[in-house]
C-alpha positions in Angstrom: -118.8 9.4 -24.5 -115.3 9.9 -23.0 -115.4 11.3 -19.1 -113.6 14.6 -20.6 -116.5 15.1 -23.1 -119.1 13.8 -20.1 -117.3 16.8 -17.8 -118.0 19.5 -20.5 -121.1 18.5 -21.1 -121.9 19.0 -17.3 -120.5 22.3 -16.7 -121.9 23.9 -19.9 -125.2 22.3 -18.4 -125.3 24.0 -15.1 -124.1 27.3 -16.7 -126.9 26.8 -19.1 -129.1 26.3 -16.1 -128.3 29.0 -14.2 -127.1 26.8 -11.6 -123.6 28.0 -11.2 -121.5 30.3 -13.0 -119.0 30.1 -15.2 -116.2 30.3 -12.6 -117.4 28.1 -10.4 -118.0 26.2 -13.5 -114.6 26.0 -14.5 -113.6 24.9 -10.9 -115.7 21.5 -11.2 -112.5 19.2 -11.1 -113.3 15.2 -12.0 -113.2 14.1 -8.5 -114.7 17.6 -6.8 -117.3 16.0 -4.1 -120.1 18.5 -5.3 -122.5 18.5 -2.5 -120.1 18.4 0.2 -117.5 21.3 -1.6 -120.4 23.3 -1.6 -120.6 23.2 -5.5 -124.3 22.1 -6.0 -126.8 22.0 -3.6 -129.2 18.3 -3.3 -131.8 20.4 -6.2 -128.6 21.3 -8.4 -127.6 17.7 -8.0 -130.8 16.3 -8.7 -130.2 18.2 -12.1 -127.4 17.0 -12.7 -128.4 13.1 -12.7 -131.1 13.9 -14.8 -129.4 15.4 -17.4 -126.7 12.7 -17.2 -129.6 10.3 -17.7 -130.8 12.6 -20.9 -127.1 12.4 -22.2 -126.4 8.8 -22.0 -129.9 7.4 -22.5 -129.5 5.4 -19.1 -131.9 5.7 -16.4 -130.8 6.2 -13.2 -132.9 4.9 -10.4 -131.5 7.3 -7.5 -133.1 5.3 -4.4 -131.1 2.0 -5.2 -127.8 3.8 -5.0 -125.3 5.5 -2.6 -124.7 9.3 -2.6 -121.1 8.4 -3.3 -122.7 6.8 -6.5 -123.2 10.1 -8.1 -121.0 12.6 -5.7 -118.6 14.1 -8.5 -118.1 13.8 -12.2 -116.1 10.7 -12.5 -118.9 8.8 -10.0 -121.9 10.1 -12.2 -120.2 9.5 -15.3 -119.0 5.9 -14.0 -123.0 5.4 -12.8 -124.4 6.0 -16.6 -121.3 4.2 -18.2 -122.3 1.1 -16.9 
């Protein structure tokens, strides 16, 4: 899955989930930080990974990493391209 098509996936999934709207959705750059712009909060974010992990089929053990690990789209899409 290309980052573009990992993006798109992620912002139709947190419209889908209620957990922003669609203009804040649109706003979600590549490199956004989304805790610390104030996009997701640490529950949205928690979504987020998991549904990155149901996308690519790779796990994601969260208390082996960094927060930087999975702070914008290109990190979490780097972390489940591995």
């Amino acid at each position: 899955m290309t980052l573009d098509e990992f993006a798109e996936g992620c912002r139709v999934f947190l419209i889908e989930q209620e957990i922003v709207g669609p203009e804040t959705a649109a706003q979600i750059g590549l490199d956004n930080d989304l805790l610390a712009g104030g996009v997701l909060d640490s529950f949205g974010l928690l979504n987020l990974v998991m549904h990155a992990e149901d996308v690519s089929g790779t796990p994601i053990d969260v208390t082996e990493l960094d927060i930087q690990d999975f702070s914008s789209v290109r990190a979490l899409h780097a972390l489940v391209s591995r």
